[in-house]
SERO-4910 file (N, C-alpha, C, O; in steps of 0.05 Angstrom, whole numbers):
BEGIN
 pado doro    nc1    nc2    nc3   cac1   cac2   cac3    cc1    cc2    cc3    oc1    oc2    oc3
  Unk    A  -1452   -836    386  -1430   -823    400  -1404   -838    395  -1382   -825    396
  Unk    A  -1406   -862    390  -1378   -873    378  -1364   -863    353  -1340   -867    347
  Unk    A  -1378   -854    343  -1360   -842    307  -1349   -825    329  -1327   -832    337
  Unk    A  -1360   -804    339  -1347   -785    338  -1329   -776    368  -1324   -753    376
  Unk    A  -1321   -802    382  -1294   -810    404  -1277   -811    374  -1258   -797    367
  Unk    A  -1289   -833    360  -1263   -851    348  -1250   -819    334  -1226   -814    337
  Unk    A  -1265   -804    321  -1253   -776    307  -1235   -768    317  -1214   -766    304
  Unk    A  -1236   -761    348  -1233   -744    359  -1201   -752    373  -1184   -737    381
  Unk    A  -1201   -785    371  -1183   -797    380  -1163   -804    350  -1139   -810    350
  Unk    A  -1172   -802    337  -1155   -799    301  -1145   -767    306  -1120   -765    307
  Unk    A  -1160   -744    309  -1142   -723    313  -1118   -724    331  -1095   -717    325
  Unk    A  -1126   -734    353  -1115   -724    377  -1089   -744    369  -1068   -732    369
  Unk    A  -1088   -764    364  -1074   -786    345  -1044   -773    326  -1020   -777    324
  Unk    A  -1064   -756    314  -1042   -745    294  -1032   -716    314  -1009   -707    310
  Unk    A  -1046   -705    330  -1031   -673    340  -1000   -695    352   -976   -689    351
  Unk    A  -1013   -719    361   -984   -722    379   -964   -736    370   -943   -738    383
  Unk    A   -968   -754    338   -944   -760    319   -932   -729    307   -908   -726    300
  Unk    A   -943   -718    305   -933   -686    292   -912   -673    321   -896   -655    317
  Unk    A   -916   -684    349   -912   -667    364   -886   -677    365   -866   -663    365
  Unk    A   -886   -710    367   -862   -725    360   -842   -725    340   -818   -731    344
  Unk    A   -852   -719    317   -844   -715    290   -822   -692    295   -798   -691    288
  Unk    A   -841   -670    314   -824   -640    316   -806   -644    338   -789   -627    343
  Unk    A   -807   -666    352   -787   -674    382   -757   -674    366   -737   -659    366
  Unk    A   -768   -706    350   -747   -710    331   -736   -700    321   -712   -701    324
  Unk    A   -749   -680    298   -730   -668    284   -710   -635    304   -689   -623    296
  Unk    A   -725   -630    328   -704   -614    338   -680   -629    354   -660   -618    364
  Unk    A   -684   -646    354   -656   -672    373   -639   -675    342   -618   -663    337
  Unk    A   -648   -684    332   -631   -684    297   -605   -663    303   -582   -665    310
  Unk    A   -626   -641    296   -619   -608    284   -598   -598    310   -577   -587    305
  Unk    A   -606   -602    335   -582   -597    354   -558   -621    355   -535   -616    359
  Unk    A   -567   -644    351   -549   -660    369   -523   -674    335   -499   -676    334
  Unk    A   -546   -679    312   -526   -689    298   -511   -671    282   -488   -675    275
  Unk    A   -531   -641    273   -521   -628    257   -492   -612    267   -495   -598    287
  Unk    A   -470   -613    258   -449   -587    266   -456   -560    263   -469   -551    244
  Unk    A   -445   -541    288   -461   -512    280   -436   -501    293   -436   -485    312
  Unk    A   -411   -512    278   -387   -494    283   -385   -477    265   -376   -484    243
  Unk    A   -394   -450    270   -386   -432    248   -362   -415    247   -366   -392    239
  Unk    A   -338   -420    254   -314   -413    257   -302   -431    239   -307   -456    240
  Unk    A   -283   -420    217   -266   -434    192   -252   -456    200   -243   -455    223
  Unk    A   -247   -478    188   -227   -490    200   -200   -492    203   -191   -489    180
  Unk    A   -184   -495    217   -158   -502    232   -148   -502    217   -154   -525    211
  Unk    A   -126   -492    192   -112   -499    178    -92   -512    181    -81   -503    201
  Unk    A    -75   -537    169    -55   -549    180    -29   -532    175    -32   -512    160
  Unk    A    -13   -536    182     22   -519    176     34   -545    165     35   -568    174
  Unk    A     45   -529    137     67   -553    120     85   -535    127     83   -513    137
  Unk    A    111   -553    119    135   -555    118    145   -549     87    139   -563     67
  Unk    A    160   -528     86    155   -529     55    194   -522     45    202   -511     24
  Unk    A    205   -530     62    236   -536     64    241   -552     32    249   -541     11
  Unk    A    234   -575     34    236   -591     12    235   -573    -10    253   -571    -27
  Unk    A    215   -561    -10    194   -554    -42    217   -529    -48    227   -529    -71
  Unk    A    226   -506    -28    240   -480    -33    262   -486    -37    273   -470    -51
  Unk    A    284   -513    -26    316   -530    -35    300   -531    -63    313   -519    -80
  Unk    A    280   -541    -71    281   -558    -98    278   -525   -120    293   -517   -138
  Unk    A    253   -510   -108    252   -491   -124    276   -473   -133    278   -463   -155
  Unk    A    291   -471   -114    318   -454   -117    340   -464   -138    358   -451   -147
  Unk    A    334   -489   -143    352   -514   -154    347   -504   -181    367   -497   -194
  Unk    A    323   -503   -191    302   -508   -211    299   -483   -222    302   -478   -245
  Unk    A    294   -471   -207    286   -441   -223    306   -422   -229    327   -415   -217
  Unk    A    294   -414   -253    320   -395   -267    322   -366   -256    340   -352   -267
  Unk    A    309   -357   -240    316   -339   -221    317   -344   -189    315   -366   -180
  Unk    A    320   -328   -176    330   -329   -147    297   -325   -132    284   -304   -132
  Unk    A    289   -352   -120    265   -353   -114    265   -351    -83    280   -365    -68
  Unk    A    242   -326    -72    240   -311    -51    219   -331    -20    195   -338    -19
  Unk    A    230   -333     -9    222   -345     19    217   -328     45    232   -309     50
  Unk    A    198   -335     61    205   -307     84    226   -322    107    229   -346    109
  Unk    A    238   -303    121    261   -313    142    253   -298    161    247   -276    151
  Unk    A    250   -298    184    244   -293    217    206   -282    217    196   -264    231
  Unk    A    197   -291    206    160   -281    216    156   -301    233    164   -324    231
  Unk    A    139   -288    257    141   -301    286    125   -322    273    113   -319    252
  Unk    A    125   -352    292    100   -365    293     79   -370    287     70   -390    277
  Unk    A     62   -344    297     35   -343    291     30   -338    267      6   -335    261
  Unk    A     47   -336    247     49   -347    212     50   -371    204     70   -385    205
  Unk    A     27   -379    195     31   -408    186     25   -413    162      3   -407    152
  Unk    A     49   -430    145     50   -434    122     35   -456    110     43   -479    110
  Unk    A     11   -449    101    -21   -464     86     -9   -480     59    -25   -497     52
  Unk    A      6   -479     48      1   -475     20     35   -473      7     49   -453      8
  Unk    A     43   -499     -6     75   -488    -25     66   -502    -44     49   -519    -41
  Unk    A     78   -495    -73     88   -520    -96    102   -493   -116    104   -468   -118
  Unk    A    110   -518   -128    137   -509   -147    124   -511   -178    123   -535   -183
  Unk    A    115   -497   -201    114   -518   -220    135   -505   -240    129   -483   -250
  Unk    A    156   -514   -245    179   -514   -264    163   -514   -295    167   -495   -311
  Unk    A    144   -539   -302    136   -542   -329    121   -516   -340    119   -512   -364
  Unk    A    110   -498   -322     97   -474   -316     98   -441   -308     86   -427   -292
  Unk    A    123   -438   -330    137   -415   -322    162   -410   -294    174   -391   -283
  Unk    A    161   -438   -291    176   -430   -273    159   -420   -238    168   -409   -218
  Unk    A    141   -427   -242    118   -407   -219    123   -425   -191    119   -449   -188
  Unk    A    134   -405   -171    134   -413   -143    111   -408   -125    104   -385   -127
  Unk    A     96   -422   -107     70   -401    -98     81   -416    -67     91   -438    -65
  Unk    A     75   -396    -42     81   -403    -20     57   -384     -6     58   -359     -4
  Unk    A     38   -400      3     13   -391     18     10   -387     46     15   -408     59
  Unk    A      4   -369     60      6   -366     95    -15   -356    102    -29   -342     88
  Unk    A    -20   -365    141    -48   -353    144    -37   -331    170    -22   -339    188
  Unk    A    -47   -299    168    -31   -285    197    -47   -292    216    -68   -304    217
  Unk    A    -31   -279    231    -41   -291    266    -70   -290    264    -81   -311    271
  Unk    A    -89   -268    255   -117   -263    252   -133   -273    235   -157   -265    233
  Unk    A   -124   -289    224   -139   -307    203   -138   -303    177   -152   -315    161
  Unk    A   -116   -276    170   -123   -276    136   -105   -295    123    -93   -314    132
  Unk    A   -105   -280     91    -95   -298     81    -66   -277     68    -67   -253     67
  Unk    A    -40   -294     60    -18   -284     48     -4   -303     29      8   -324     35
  Unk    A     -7   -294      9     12   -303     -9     46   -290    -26     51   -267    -30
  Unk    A     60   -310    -32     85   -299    -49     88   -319    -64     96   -342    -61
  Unk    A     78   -304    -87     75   -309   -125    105   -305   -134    117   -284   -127
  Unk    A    116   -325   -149    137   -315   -167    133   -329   -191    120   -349   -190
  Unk    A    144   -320   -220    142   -337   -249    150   -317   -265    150   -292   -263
  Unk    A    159   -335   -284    171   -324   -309    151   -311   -327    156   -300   -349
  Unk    A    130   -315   -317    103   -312   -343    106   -290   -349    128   -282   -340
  Unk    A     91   -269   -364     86   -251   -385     74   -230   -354     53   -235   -340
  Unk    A     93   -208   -349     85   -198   -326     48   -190   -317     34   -200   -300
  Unk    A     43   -170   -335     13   -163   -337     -7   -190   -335    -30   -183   -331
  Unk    A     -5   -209   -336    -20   -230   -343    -15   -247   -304    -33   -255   -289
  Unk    A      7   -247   -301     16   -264   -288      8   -242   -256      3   -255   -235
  Unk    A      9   -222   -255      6   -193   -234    -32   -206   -231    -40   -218   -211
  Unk    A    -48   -201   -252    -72   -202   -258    -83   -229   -244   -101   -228   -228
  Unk    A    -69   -254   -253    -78   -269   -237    -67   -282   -206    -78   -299   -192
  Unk    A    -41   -266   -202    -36   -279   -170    -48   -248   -143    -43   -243   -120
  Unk    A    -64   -235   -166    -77   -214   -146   -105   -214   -148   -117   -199   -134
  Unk    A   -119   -230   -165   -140   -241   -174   -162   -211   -188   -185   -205   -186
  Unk    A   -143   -199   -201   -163   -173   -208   -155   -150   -200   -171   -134   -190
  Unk    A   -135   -146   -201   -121   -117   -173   -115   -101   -194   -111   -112   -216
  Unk    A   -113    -74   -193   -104    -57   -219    -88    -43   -204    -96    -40   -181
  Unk    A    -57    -31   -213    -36    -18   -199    -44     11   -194    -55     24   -211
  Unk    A    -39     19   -173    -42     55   -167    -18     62   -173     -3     50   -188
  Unk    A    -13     84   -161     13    100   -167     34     96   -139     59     95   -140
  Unk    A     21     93   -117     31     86    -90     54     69    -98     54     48   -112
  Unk    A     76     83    -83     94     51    -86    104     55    -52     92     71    -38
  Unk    A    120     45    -46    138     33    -23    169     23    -23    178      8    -40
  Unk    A    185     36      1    200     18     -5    215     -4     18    224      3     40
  Unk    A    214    -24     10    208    -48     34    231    -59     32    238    -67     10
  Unk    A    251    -62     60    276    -70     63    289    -62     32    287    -77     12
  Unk    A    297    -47     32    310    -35      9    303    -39    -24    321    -36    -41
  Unk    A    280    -46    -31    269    -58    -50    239    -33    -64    227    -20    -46
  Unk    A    235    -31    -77    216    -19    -88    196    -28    -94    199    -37   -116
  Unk    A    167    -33    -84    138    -38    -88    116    -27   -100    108     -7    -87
  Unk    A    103    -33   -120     76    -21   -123     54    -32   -117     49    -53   -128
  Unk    A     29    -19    -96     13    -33    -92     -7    -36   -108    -11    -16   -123
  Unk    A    -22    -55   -110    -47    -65   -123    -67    -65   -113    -66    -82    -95
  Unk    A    -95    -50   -115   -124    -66   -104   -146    -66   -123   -144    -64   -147
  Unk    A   -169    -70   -109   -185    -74   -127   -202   -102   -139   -224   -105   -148
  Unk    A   -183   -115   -134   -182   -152   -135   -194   -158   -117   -201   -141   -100
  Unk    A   -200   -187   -115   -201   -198    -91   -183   -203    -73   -187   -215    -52
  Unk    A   -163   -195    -80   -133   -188    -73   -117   -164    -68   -109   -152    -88
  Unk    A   -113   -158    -48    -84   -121    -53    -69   -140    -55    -74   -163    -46
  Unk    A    -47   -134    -68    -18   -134    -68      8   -122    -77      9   -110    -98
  Unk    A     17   -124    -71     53   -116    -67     63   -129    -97     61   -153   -104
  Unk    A     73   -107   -112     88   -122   -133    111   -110   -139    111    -86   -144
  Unk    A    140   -130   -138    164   -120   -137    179   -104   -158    180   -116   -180
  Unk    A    192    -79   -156    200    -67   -176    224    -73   -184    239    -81   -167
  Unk    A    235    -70   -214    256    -66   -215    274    -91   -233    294    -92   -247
  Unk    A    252   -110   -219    259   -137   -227    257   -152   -255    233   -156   -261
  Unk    A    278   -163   -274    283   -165   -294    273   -196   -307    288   -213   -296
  Unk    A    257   -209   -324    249   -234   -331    237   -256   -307    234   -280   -309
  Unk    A    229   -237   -280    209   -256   -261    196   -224   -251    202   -200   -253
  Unk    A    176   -241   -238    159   -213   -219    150   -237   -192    150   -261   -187
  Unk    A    145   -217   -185    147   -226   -151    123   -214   -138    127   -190   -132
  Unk    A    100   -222   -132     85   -213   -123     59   -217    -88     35   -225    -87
  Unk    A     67   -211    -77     61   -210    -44     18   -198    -45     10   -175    -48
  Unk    A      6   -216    -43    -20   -220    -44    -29   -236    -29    -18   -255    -18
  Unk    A    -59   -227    -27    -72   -238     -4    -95   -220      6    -95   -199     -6
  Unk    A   -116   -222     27   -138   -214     47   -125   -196     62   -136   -175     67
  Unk    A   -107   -201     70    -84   -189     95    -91   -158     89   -105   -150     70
  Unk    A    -80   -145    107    -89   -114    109    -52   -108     88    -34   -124     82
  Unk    A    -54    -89     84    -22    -78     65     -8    -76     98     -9   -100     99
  Unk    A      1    -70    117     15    -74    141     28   -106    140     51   -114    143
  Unk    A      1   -124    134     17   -146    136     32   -171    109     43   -193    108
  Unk    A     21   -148     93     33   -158     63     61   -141     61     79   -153     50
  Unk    A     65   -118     69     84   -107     80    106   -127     99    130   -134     94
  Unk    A     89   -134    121    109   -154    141    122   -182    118    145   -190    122
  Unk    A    108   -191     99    121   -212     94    142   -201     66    162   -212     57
  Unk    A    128   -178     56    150   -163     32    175   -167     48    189   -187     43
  Unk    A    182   -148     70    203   -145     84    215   -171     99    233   -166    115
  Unk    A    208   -190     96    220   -222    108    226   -233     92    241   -252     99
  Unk    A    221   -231     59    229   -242     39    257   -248     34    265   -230     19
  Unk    A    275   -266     39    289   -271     36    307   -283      1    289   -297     10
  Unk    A    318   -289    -19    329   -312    -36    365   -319    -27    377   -309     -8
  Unk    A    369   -329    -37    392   -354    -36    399   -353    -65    415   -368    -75
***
């Protein structure tokens, strides 16, 4: 009768390192792992500096927005001069998408293609604070691309719904 305590106490042995094993690993899984599944907090730059320098620098009249409330926050600037001249100024709207305003000297078709990431033009156009637009979708991107405009293109992209690629077309400001 002793073999088979000692068995019985080797099973019973292991049900309750396994039971432990499973204690552990759910204290782990709640307490160390993060289970924020909401994006994170994007910070707001300042991008004053970068749009004085870009305006300085670039051989056309490079576009900024002027009065979008607050709850617009600007994710994202740089300037690259060595690179067509390309301005990029990134924002997130109040609801979490995303907005951008593309400008560069590049080769229009090429330069449309990649600051809409794949968008092909419809026939739809707009016209936004006195300016002429054609929209783009299709991309991973809609966007707004400015008409009319001679050796730069200007293009308003992003997640954002067209209402609010619209809102920052029409805030576009240059100097």
């Amino acid at each position: 009768m002793a073999g088979s305590n000692g068995k019985q106490k080797t099973a019973r042995d292991m049900v309750l390192s396994l039971v432990l094993i499973g204690i552990a690993a759910l204290v782990v899984y709640f307490l160390a792992i993060p289970h924020d599944d909401h994006a994170p907090d994007l910070k707001r730059v300042d991008y004053r500096v970068e749009l004085l320098t870009a305006r300085r620098a670039a051989s056309y009249p490079v576009a900024a927005p002027e009065g979008l409330p607050s709850t617009w926050k600007a994710t994202s600037v740089r300037f690259q001069g060595e690179n067509s001249d390309r301005w990029h100024l990134g924002y997130q709207t109040p609801d979490g998408q995303y907005v951008q305003v593309e400008q560069s000297t590049q080769k229009a078709s090429d330069f449309i293609d990649e600051a809409s990431q794949g968008a092909s033009a419809t026939k739809q156009t707009e016209t936004i604070a006195g300016r002429t637009w054609t929209r783009y979708t299709g991309g991973r991107y809609d966007a707004l691309v400015l008409n009319g405009t001679s050796g730069t293109t200007t293009v308003v992209a992003g997640t954002a719904s067209f209402a609010e690629l619209t809102k920052m077309a029409a805030a576009l400001k240059t100097q």
